[in-house]
N, C-alpha and C positions, 0 to 999 in steps of 0.2 A: 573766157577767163573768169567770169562769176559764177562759175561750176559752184553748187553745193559741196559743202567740205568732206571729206573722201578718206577712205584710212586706205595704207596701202601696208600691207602684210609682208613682214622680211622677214627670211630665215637667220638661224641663229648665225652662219656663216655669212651673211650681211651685214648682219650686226655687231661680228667679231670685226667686218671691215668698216664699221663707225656708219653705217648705211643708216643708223639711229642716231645719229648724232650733227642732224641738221639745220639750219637755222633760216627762215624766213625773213628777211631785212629789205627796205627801201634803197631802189636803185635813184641814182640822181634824178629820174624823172618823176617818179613818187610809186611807181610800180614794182611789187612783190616779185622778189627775187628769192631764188634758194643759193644759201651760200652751204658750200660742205667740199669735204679734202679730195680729193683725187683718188683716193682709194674709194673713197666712199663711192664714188659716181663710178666708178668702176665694177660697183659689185651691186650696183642695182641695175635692173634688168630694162633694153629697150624700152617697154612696155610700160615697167616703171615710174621710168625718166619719161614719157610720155607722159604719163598719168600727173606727175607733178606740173608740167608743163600745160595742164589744162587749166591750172591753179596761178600759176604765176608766168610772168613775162620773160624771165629766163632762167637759168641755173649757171651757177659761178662756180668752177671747184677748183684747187691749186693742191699741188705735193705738198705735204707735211711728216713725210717718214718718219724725221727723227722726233717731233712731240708724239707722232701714234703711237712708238716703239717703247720708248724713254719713257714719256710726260703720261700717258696713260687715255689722253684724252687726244682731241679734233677742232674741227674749226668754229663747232656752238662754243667750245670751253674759250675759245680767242675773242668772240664778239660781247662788248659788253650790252647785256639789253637793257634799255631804257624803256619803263611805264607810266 
């Protein structure tokens, strides 16, 4: 999990499904989590979702249709960050 930090390349048709639109946040036990919508983790690729997972302890994603459709945005636009 302390992999050096990694970029992973998504097509514009991942990105139309919010696949860029993901947020890294602390799980209850203090470990890196990816949170992102259902679609998103839908449209990124096994290999992908591997690749993330070499980085963090899990991935989190839930349906949000109607803010993708309507609101314009995903689940980073939900989480407020704190610095």
């Amino acid at each position: 999990m302390a992999a050096a930090a990694q970029v992973i390349d998504i097509t514009y048709q991942q990105m139309e499904n919010f696949a860029g639109n993901v947020l890294e946040v602390e799980d209850h036990r203090g470990l890196p989590t990816v949170a992102m919508s259902s679609a998103a983790h839908a449209a990124f690729t096994p290999e992908q979702r591997a690749t993330l997972l070499e980085h963090c302890a899990d991935i989190h994603h839930t349906p949000i249709p109607t803010l993708e459709a309507v609101g314009g945005g995903s689940v980073r636009c939900c989480i407020a960050e704190l610095h």
